[in-house]
PADOTI-220156 format. One record per residue: residue in one letter; x, y, z of N, C-alpha, C in turn. Coordinates in pm, whole numbers, plus 50000, padded with zeros to 5 digits. Atoms other than C-alpha are relative to their C-alpha. Layout:
<lumlos>
LUMLO   res   n.east   n.north    n.up   ca.east   ca.north   ca.up   c.east   c.north    c.up
LUMLO     A        X         Y       Z         X          Y       Z        X         Y       Z
...
</lumlos>
This chain:
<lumlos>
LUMLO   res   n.east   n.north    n.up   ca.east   ca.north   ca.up   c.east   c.north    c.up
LUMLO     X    49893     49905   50004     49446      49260   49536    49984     50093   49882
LUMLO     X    49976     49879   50118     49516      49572   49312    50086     49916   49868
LUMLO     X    49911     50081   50077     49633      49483   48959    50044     50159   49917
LUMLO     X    50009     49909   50072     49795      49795   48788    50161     50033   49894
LUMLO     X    49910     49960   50041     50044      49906   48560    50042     50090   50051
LUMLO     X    49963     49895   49989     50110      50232   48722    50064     49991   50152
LUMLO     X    50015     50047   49876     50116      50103   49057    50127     49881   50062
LUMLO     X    49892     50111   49943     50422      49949   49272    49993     49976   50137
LUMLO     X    49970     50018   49823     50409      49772   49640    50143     49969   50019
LUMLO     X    49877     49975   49938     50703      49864   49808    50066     49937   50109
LUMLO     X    49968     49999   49858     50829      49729   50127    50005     50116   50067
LUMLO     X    50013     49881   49971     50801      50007   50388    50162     49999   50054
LUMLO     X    49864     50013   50004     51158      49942   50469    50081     49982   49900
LUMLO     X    49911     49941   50102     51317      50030   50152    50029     50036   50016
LUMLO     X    49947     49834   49954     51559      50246   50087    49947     50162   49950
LUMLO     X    50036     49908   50018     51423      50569   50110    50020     50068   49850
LUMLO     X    49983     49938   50181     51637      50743   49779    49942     49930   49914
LUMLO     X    49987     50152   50081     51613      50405   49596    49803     50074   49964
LUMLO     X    50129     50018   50037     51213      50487   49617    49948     50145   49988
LUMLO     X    50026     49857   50064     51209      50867   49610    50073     50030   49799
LUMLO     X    49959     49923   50165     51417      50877   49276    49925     49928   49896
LUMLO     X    50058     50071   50093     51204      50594   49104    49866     50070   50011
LUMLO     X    50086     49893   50007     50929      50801   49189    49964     50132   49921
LUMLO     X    50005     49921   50100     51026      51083   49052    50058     49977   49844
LUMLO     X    50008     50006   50143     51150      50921   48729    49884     49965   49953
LUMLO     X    50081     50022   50110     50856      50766   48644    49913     50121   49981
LUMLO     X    50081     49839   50029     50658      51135   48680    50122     50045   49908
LUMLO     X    49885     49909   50123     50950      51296   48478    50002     49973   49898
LUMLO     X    49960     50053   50115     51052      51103   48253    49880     49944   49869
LUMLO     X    50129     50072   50073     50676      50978   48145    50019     50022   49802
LUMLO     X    49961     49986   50188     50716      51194   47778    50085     49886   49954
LUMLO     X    49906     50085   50084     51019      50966   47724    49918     49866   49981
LUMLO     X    50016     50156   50012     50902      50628   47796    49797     49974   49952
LUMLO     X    50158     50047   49982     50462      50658   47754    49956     49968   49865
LUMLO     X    50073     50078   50136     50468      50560   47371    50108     49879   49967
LUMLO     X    49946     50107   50023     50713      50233   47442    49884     49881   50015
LUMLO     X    50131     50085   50016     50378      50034   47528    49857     50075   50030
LUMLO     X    50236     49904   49950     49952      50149   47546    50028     49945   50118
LUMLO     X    50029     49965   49896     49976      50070   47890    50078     50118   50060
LUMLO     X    49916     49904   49970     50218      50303   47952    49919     50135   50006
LUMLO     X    50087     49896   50026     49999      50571   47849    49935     50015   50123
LUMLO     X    50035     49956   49852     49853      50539   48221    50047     50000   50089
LUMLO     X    49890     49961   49903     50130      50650   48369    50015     50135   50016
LUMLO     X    49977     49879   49976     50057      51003   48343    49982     50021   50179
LUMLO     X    50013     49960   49917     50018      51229   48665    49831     49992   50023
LUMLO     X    50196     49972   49975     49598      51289   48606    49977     49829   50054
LUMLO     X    50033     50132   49946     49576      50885   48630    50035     49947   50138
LUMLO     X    49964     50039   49848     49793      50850   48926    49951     50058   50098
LUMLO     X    50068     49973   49866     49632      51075   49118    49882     49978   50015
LUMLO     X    50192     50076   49935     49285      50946   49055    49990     49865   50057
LUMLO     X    50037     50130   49926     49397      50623   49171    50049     49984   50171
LUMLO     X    49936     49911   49859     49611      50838   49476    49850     49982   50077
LUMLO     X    50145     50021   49904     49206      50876   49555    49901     49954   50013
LUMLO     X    50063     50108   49971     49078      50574   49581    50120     49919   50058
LUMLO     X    49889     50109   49929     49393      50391   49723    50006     49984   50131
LUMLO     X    50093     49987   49860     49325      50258   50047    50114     49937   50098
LUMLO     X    49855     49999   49944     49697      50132   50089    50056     50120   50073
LUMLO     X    49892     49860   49997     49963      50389   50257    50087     49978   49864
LUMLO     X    49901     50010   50175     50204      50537   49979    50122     50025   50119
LUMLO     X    49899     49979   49929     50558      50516   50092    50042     50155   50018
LUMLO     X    49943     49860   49981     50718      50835   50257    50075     50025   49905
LUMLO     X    49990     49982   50127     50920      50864   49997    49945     50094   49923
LUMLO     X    50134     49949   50117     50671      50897   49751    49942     50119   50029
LUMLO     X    50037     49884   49963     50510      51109   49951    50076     50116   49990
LUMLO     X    49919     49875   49998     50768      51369   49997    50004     50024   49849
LUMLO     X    49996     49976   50122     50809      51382   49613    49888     50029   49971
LUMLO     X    50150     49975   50068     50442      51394   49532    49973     50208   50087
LUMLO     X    50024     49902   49914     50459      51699   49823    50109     50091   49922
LUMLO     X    49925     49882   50024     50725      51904   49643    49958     50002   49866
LUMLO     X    50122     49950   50140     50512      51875   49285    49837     50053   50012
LUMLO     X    50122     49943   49941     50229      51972   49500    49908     49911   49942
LUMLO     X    50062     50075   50084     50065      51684   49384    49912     49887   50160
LUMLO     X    50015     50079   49872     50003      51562   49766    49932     50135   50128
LUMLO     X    50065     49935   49917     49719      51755   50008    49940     49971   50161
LUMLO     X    50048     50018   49854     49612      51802   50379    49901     49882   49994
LUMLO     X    50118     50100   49995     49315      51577   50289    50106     49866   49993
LUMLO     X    49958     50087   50020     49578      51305   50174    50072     49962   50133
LUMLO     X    49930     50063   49885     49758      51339   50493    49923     49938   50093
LUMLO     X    50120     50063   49903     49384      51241   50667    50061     49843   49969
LUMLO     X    50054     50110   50003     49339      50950   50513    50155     49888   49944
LUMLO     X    49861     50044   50061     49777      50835   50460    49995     49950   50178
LUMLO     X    50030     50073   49914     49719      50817   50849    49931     49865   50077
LUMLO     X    50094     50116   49967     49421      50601   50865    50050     49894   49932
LUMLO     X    49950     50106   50093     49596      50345   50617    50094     49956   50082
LUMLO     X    49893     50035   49946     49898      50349   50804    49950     49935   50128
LUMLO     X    50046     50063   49868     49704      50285   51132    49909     49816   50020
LUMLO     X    50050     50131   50026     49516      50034   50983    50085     49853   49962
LUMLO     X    49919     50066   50053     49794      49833   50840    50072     49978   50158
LUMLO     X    49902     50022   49896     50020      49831   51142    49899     49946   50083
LUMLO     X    50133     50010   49925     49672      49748   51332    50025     49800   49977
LUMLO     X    50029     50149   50022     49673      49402   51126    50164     49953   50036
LUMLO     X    49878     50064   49980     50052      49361   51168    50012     49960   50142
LUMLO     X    50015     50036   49900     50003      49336   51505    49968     49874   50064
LUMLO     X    50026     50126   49992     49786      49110   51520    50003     49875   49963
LUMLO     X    49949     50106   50068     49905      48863   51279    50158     49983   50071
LUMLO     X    49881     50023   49883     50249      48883   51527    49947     49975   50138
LUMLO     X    50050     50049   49917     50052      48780   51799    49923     49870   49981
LUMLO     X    50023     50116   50028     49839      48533   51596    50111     49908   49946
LUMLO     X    49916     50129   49931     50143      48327   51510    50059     49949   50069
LUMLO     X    49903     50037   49871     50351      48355   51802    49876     49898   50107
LUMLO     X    50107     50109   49982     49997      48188   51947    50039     49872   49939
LUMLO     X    50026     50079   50101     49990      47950   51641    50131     49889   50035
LUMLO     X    49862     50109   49985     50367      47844   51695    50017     49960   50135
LUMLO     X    50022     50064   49830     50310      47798   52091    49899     49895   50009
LUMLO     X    50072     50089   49983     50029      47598   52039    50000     49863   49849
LUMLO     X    49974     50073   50136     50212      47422   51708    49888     49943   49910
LUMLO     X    50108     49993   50067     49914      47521   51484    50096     49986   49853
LUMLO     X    49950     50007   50167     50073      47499   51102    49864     50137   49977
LUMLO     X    50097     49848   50061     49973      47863   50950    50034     49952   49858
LUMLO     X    50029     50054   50130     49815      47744   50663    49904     50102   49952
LUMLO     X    50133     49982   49951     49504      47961   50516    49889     49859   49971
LUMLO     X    50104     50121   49963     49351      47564   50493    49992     49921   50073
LUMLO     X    49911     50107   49853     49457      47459   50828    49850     50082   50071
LUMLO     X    50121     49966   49913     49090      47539   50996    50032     50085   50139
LUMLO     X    49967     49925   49887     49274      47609   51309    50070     50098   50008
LUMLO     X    49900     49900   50049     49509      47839   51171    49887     50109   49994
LUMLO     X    50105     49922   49985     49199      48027   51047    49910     50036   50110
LUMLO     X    50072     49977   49905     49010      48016   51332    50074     50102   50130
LUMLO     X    49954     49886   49881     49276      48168   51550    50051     50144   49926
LUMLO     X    49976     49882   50048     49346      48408   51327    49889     50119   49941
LUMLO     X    50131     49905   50032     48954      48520   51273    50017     50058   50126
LUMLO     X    50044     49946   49864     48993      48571   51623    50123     50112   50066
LUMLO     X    49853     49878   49970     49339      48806   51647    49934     50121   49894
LUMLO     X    50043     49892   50088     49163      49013   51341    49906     50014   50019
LUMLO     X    50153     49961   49958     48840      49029   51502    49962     50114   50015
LUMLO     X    49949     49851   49988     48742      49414   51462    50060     50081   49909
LUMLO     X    49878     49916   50070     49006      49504   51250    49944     50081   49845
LUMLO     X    50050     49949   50205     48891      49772   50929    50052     49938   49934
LUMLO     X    49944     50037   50107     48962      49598   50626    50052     50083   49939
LUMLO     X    49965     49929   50123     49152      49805   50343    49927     50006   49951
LUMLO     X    50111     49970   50132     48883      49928   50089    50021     50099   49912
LUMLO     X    50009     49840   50074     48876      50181   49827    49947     50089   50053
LUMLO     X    50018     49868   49994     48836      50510   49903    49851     50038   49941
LUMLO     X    50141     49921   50087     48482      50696   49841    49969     50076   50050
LUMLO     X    50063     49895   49923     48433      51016   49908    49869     50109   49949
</lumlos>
């Protein structure tokens, strides 16, 4: 997984304001708060968007819309905000099919339950992984 200071996973069912206004405080407000700790300091805008392109997550709409009215969010980002999103909902799928399997055939979803794994190599069979970004 990602480990970052600058960086928050969201649920995509948040509430929308709740994650547009924390958004834009932490871009706003950065002067105030980026000499309370040195990590802080990579909370500017130049850092977030170099990690905007390599991030291989979707960013919440939200976010997006805010990053889109600092112009801080481009046609290219909307390429590859699709492919994330497609990819993600891709595995949700199939992990709602591999346990509804799992619990019909009262498998225990473990990842050290062999059979658990095995039916679930076989529902994600195919599936792009998430990776960083390289363009």
């Amino acid at each position: 997984g990602y480990t970052s200071n600058f960086l928050y996973w969201i649920s995509n069912d948040a509430d929308p304001e709740l994650v547009y206004n924390l958004t834009k405080w932490i871009h706003s407000k950065f002067d105030e708060y980026k000499t309370a700790d040195k990590a802080l300091t990579r909370m500017d805008m130049k850092t977030w968007r170099a990690f905007l392109d390599r991030c291989p997550a979707p960013v919440h709409e939200s976010a997006v819309k805010y990053l889109k009215e600092i112009g801080q969010w481009t046609a290219k980002d909307d390429v590859w905000q699709a492919k994330a999103i497609s990819q993600v909902d891709a595995f949700y799928v199939a992990f709602a099919k591999a346990t509804a399997e799992a619990k019909k055939k009262r498998i225990r979803i473990n990842t050290t339950n062999k059979e658990w794994t095995d039916l679930w190599a076989k529902h994600s069979k195919g599936l792009e992984r998430l990776a960083a970004r390289v363009d």
